[in-house]
C-alpha positions in Angstrom: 112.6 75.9 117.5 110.3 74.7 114.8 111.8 77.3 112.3 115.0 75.3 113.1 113.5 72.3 111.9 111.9 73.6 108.7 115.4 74.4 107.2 117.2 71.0 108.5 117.2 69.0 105.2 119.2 66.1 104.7 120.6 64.6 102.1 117.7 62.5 100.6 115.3 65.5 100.8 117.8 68.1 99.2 118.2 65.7 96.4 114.2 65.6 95.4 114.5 69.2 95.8 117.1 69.6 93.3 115.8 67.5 90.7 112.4 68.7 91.2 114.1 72.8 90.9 116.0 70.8 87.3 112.5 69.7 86.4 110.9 72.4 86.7 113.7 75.1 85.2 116.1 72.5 83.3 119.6 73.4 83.3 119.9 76.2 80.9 117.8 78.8 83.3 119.1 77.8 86.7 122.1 80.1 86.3 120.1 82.7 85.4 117.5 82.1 88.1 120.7 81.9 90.7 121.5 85.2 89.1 118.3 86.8 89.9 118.1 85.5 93.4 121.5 87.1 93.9 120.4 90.4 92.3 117.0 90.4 94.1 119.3 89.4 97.9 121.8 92.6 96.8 119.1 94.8 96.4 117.2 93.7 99.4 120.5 94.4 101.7 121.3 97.5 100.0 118.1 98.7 100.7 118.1 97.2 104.6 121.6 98.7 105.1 120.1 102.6 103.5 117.3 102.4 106.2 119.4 101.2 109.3 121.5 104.9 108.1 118.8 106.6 108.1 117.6 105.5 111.2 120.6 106.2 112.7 121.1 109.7 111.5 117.9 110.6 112.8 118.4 109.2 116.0 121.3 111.1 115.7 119.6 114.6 115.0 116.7 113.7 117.9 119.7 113.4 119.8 121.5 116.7 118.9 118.2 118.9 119.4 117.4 117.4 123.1 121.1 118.3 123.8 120.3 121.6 122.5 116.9 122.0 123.9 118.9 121.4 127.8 121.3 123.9 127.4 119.1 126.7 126.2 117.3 125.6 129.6 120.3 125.8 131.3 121.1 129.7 130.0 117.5 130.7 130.7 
């Protein structure tokens, strides 16, 4: 619930953050700032999403080799 709360700005306290993100960066580097946080959030998923397929491949093969592990049991 607090985590909720941490991210609910309104409109007064979204303003001060803007001007104090012009401030600090002035207008000429935000877009390139906005285009590093998009490049660094790509990566990031890219990355998330090449894990989570690995994962699931070798839950996959774990799989596979208990399947095979019963039914050389079975035969014996």
């Amino acid at each position: 619930m607090e985590t909720l709360l941490l991210f609910n700005f309104l409109g007064p306290e979204m303003l001060v953050i803007v001007f104090a993100i012009l401030l600090l960066f002035g207008g000429r580097k935000i877009p390139e700032l906005m285009r590093g946080i998009g490049k660094g959030i790509r990566e990031f998923n890219a990355a998330r999403s090449n894990i989570e397929q690995e994962l699931k491949e070798g839950m996959r093969d774990a799989d596979r080799k208990e399947i095979e592990k019963k039914r050389e049991e079975e035969a014996k």
